[in-house]
Structure formats: C-alpha cells, structure tokens
C-alpha positions as CSV (number, residue, x, y, z in Angstrom):
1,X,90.8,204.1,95.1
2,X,91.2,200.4,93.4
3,X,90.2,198.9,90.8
4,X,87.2,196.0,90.9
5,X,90.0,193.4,91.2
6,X,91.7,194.9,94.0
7,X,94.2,196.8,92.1
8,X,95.3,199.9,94.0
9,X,94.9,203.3,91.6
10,X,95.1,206.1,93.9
11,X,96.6,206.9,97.4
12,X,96.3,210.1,99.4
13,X,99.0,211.6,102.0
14,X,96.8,210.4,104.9
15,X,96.6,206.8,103.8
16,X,100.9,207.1,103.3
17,X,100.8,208.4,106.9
18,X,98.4,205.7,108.2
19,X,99.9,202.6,106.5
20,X,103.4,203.5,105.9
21,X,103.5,202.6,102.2
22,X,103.9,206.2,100.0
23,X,102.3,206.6,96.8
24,X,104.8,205.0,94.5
25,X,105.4,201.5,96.4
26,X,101.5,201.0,96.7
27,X,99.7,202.1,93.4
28,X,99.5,199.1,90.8
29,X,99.8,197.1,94.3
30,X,96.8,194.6,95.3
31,X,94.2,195.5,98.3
32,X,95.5,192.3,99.5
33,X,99.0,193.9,101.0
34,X,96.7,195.4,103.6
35,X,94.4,193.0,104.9
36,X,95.1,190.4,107.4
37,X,94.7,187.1,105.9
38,X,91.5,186.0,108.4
39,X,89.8,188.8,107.2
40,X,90.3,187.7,103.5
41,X,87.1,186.7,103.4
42,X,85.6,189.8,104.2
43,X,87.1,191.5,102.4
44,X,85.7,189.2,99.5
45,X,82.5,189.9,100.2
46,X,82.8,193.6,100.2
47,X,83.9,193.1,96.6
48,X,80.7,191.4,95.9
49,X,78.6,194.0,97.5
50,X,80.4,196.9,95.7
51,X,80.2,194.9,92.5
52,X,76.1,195.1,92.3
53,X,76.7,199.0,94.0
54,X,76.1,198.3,97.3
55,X,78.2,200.7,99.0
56,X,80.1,199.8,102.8
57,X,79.2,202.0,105.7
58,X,81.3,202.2,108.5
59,X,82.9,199.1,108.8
60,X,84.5,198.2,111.6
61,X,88.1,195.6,110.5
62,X,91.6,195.6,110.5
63,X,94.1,196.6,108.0
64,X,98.0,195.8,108.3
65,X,101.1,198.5,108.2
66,X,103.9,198.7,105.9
67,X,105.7,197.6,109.3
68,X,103.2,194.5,109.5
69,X,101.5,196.0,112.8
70,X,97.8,195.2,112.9
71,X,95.5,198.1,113.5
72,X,91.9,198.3,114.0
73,X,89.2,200.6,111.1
74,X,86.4,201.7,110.1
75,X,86.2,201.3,106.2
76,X,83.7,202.9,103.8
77,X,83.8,202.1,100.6
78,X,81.6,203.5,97.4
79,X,81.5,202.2,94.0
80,X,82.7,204.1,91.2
81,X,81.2,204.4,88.0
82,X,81.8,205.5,84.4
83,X,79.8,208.0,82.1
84,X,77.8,205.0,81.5
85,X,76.9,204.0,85.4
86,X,78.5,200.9,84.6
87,X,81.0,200.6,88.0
88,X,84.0,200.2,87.5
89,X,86.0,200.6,90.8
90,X,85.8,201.7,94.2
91,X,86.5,204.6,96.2
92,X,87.9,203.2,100.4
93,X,87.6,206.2,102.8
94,X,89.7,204.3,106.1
95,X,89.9,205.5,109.5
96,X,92.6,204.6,111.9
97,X,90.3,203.9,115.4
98,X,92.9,202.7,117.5
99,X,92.6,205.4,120.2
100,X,89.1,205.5,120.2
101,X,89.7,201.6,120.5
102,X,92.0,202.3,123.7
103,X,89.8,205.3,124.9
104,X,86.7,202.8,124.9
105,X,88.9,200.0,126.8
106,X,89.7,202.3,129.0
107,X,86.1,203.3,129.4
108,X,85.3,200.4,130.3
109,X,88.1,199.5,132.4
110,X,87.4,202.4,134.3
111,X,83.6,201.1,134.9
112,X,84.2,198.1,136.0
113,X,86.7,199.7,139.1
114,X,83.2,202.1,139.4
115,X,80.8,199.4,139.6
116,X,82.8,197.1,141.8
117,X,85.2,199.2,143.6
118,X,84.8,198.6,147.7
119,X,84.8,202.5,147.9
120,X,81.8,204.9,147.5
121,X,82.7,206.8,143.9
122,X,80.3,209.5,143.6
123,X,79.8,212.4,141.0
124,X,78.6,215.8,141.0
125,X,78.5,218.9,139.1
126,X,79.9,222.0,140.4
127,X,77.2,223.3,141.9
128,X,77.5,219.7,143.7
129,X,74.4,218.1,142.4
130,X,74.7,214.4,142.2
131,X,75.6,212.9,138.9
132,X,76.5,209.0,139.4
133,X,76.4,207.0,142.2
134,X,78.4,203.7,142.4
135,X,76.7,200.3,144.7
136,X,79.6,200.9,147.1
137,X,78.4,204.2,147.5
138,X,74.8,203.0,148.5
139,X,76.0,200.4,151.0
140,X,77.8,203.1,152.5
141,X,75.5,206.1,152.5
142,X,72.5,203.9,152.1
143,X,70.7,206.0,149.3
144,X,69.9,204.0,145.8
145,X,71.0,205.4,142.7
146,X,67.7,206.4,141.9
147,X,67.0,207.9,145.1
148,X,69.9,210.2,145.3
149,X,71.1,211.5,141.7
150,X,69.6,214.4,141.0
151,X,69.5,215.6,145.0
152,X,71.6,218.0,146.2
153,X,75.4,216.7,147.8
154,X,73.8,218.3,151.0
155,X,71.9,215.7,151.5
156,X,75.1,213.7,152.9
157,X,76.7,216.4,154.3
158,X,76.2,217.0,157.9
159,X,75.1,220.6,159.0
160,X,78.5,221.5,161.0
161,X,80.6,219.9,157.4
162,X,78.9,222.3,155.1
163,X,81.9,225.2,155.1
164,X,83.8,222.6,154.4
165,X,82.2,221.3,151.4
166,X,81.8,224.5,149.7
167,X,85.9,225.0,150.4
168,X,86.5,221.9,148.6
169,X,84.4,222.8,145.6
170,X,85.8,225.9,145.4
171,X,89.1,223.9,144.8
172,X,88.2,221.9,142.6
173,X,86.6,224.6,140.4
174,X,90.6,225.8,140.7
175,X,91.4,222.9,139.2
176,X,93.0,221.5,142.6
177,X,93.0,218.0,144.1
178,X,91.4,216.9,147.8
179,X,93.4,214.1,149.2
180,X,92.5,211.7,152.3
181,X,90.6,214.7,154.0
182,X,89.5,213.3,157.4
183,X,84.9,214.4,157.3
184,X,81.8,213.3,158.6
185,X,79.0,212.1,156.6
186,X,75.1,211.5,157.2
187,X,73.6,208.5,155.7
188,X,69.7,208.2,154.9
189,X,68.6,206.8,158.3
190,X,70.4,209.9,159.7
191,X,73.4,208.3,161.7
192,X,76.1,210.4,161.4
193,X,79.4,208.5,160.4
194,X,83.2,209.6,159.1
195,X,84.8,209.1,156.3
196,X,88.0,209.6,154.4
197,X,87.0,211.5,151.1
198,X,89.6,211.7,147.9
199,X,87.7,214.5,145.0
200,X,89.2,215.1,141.6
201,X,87.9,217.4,139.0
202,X,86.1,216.3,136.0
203,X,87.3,217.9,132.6
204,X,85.1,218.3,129.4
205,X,87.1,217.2,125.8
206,X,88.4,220.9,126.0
207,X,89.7,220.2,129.2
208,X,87.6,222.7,131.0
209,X,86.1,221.4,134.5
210,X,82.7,220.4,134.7
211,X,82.4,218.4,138.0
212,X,84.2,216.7,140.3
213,X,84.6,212.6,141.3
214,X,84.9,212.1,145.0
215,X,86.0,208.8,146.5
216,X,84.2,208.2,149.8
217,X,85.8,205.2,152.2
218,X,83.9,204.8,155.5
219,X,86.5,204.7,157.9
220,X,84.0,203.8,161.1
221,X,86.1,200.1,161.9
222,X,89.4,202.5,161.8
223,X,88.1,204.9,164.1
C-alpha cells in the first residue's frame, strides 16, 4: 500500500521476499526506490489514473531489488478510498514473472528449432495419433500438416514396422527414451524409405506423460 504521493504505508512478507527490502527499511520509503528510472514515466501515469480511480490491470513493467537486479511484473493496482469515497491511496498487488518470462523464451526458442529444424519433429498422443507436424517433417514424409494431424501414426508406418512401433510406445508410456533406432518409413506416394528416429515422452505440468516427440532424420543419402 502507498500513499497518493508515492509514500510506501504497508508491506507484506511476500513483497520482503520479492524485493529484498523487509518491512522496516521500506515503509515511509518512496515507490520511486523500486522503479527503474525509464520507466518513471509510467509509473507517473499510473498515479494519474489511480488519482481519478481508475484502477491498473495486469501491468506488465519492471521493478528493481534491494540488490539493484531488474526483474520483470505484472502490477495491479486499486485506489483506496476513505469513509467518504474520497481516495486516498493505493493498494499494488505485484507479481514476480521472471520464469514465466524464461518459460515463454524458452517457448519460443524451442519453436523456432521446431519450425526450422532440418529433421522431421512430429508429435503424437499415446495412442499415437498425430498432434504437430513440423515442415521438415513434410518434406520428408511428404504429408501437409493439415493432411496428416489428426491421422493415425500408422499412416507412416510400414506394415512389417508396426510391432515395432507399438514396442516403442509402450516405452515411452514407461517413461523411457528411444535413441537413434535404425526403421523404415512410408511416405504419401507410398515409397518406402529408412530413417533414424529419436522419441521422448511428453509430460503434462504434473509431470505425468501425455505423448511422445519423435525426431525423424531420413537417412536414404547414408544408406
């Protein structure tokens, strides 16, 4: 909590933990210990808006530790008024987002290897239905995205292979890796090719396996 002109009032354990200042170095402190100075304006025209009660939603900034580390936000903040409505504060709900910064990096770090990677990335569930489908993959099995997800794994699996698929599934529903094994493949016009497939489970947020991520790398030239 703060007061209209920045004065700091109150200060919760989580805000000690998240900015490194306890209660009794920050209260009677200025906001302005915590914001970076380029984003002093911003932070002046949150004032404004909390001065005619407009609150803040979910605003996405960066606030600075007692350590003087920048770390990225999301900041709401609700005026607070007196018995009269007339406001005379405001209340700062702040939420450290730097690992769902670095997840979402990561995120898309890891699509950009998917989309451009030279290697066919596939996904399916476990009962192998086809989940995502990367453009290396459709060079190599020559299905489009929209063609194939949806369809059964079968579909690229040659009739003699099929033992062998449901083996590695089994695996991977055991949590178990498949490394470099040695297959044969069946693209769409029906020619029969090998390959050198990689599979990986997938894991929900409770870690509990929900599909698997197979790397596919035609290995025709090699052969």
């Amino acid at each position: 909590g703060r007061t209209l002109d920045g004065i700091i009032t109150s200060w919760n354990p989580a805000a000690a933990k998240m900015y490194g200042y306890c209660s009794e170095e920050i209260i009677g402190k200025s906001v302005d210990v915590l914001v970076p100075q380029e984003r002093m304006d911003e932070l002046n025209a949150r004032v404004a808006q909390i001065n005619i009660g407009q609150p803040v939603d979910r605003l996405e900034t960066l606030r600075i530790r007692k350590d003087g580390t920048t770390f990225p936000v999301w900041i709401t903040v609700s005026p607070i008024r007196d018995e009269h409505a007339a406001i005379i504060g405001a209340s700062v709900i702040a939420r450290d987002i730097t690992k769902q910064k670095e997840a979402f990096e990561s995120s898309r770090t890891m699509a950009a290897i998917v989309q451009f990677s030279g290697e066919g990335i596939i996904g399916t569930t476990l009962d192998g239905i086809i989940t995502s489908w990367n453009p290396a993959a459709e060079r190599i099995y020559g299905y489009s995205s929209q063609e194939i997800i949806g369809k059964s794994g079968r579909l690229i699996t040659t009739q003699d292979r099929r033992t062998e698929a449901l083996a590695v599934l089994e695996k991977i529903r055991a949590g178990q890796y498949v490394e470099h094994l040695e297959t044969t493949c069946i693209r769409k016009d029906r020619t029969v090719f090998p390959v050198s497939l990689s599979v990986v489970p997938i894991r929900d947020g409770d870690g509990a396996i929900v599909g698997l991520s197979a790397i596919a790398q035609d290995v025709s030239k090699q052969k």
